[in-house]
N, C-alpha and C positions, 0 to 999 in steps of 0.2 A: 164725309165728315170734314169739317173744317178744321187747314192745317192750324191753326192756334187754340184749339176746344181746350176748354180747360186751363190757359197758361195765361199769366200774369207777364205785362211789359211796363216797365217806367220810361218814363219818353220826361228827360228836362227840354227846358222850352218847348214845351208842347200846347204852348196857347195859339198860338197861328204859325203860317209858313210853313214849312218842311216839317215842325214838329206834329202841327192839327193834322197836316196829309200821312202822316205815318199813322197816328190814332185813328183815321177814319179808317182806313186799312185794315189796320191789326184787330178792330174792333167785327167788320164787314168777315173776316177771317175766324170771327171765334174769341177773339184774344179779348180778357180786362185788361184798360188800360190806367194805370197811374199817371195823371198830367203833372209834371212840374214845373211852374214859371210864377216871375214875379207879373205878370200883366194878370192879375185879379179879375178882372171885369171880362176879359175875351175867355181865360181858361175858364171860370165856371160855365160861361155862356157854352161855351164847347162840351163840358160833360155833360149838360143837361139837356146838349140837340145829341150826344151820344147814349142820353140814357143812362141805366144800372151797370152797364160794362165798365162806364169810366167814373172815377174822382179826380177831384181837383184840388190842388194844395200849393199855397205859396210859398216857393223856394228858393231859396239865394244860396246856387251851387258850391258857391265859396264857404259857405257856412255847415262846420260836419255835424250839426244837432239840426239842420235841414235837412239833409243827409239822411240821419237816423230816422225823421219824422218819415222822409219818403220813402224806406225801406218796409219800415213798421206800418205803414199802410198799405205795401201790397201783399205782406204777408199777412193781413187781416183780408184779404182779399182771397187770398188760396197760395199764397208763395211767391217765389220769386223766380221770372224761368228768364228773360228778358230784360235788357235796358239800353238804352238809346243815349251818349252823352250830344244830346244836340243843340242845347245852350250856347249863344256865345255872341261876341260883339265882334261889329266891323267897322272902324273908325277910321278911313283909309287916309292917310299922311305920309307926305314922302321921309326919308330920314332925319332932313335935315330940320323938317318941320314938326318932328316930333320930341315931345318931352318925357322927361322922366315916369311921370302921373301917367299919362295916356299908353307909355308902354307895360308899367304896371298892370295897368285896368285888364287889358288884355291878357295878360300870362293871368291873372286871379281866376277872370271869368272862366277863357278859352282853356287853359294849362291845368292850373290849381285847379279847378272844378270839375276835369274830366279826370286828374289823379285821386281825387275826394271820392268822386262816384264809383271808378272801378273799385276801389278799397272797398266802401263802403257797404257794395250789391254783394262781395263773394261769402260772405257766410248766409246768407240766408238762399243764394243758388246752389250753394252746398247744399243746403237743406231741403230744396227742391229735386236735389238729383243733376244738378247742372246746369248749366246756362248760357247763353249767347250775349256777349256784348257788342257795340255797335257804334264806335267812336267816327265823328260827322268833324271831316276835314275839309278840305277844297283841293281844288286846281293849287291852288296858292301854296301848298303841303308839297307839292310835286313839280313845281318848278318857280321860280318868282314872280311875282305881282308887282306891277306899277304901281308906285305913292301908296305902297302899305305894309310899311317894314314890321312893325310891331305885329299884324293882323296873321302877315306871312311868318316871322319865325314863329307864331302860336303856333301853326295849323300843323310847320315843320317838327314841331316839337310833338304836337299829338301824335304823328305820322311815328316818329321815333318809337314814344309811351307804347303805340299798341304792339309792337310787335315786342317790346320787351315784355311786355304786359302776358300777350301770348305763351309767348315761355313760360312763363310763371304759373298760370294757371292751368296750360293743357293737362297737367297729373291731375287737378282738383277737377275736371270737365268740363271747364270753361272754356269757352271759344271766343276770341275777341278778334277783331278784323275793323277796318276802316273804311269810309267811303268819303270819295273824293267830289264834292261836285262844282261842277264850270260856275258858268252864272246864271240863278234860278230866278224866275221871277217872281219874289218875293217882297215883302217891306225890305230887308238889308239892301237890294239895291237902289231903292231912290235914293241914292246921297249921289246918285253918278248925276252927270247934266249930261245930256245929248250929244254932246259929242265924244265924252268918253263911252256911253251905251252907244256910239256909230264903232269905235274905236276896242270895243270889247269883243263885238257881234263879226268885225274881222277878221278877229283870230281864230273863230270856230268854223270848221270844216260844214259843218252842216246848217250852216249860216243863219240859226236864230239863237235864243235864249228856254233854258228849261225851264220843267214846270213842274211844281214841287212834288207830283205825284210821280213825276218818274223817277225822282230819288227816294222818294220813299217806296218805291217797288224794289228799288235793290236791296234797302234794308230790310225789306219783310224778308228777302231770299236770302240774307246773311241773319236774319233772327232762327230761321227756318231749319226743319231737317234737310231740306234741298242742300243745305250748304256745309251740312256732317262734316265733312273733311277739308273743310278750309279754317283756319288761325293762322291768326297775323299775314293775312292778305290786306292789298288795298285795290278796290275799289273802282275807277274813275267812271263818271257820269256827265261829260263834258260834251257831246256833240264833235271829241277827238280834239279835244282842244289843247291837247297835250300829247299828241299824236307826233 
């Protein structure tokens, strides 16, 4: 049987990137997925090459009556056993070249929309019997990044949330843990030019860049019974790049 038969996962930003490679997954595994992202046009295309297992809903993480909309749709679904906070922006700027607005942006999307979501998902995982959360940090969480202050105190700050987070819910049976990933090859990193991607691809022991399916293999194993006895762990997916 497939480990996700029967369990419901919400995945924000689940229109492309790390978010679609986790849905093709969890879906390949058994699992219905709820996609949430404001990219319209990619997220339906994606449930509808996923078929009945997946819906699609436009969601702005910031907002807790998007929130509610995408709770209430995967309990109309069979409940709530899973969710994924993998939404987020990368606007990379050194300090001194960053403004007030741009560090805002970040703490709303990255911060405030992953403390929106856990809030949000824990009564209706009650009411499943329990559940696994899955907060999507980086390398950036666990050591510092070049020209991206704002992007890195986010990542450090979610890194914090889960494991406070963890406490708080292991009595109700919620598991929450974090994944750290290096740099995937996804849309976030085309903002780099060539010499910063020569300049990143340095620091990693295993000398390339990931691919979004290998960080979405560790969240399936942190959604997972596999991973029963791990809360508020993190993660890393780096190629050792934090080694």
């Amino acid at each position: 049987m497939a480990r996700f038969s029967g369990k419901v996962v919400l995945i924000t930003g689940g229109a492309r990137g790390q978010g679609a490679a986790e849905a093709r997954l969890l879906v390949a595994e058994g699992a219905r997925v709820v996609l949430g992202d404001l990219l319209e046009e990619q997220g339906r295309a994606l449930a509808e090459e996923l078929g009945p297992a997946a819906r699609f809903l436009r969601q702005d993480v910031t907002q807790e009556a998007d929130w509610a909309a995408a709770v209430a749709m995967a309990e109309a679904m069979g409940g709530l056993h899973g969710m994924v906070n993998n939404a987020g922006i990368y606007v990379p700027k050194r300090l001194m070249e960053t403004d007030a607005a741009l560090f805002e942006r970040h703490m709303r999307v990255n911060q405030l929309g992953c403390f929106l979501g856990m809030q949000a998902v824990v009564p209706a995982m009650e009411r499943s019997g329990g559940g696994s959360i899955v907060n999507i940090s980086s390398t950036a969480g666990l050591r510092g990044s070049p020209g991206a202050i704002a992007y890195s105190g986010t990542k450090w700050a979610l890194r914090g949330m889960t494991k406070a987070a963890a406490l708080d819910l292991a009595p109700r049976g919620i598991r929450v843990n974090s994944v750290h990933p290096g740099p995937i090859e996804t849309e976030m990193v085309q903002v780099w030019s060539n010499a910063q991607r020569v300049e990143r691809l340095a620091r990693i022991p295993m000398g390339r860049i990931g691919q979004a399916e290998e960080v979405a293999r560790a969240v399936l194993f942190l959604l997972s019974d596999d991973s029963s006895y791990m809360t508020g762990a993190e993660l890393a997916v780096d190629g050792g790049a934090t080694l």
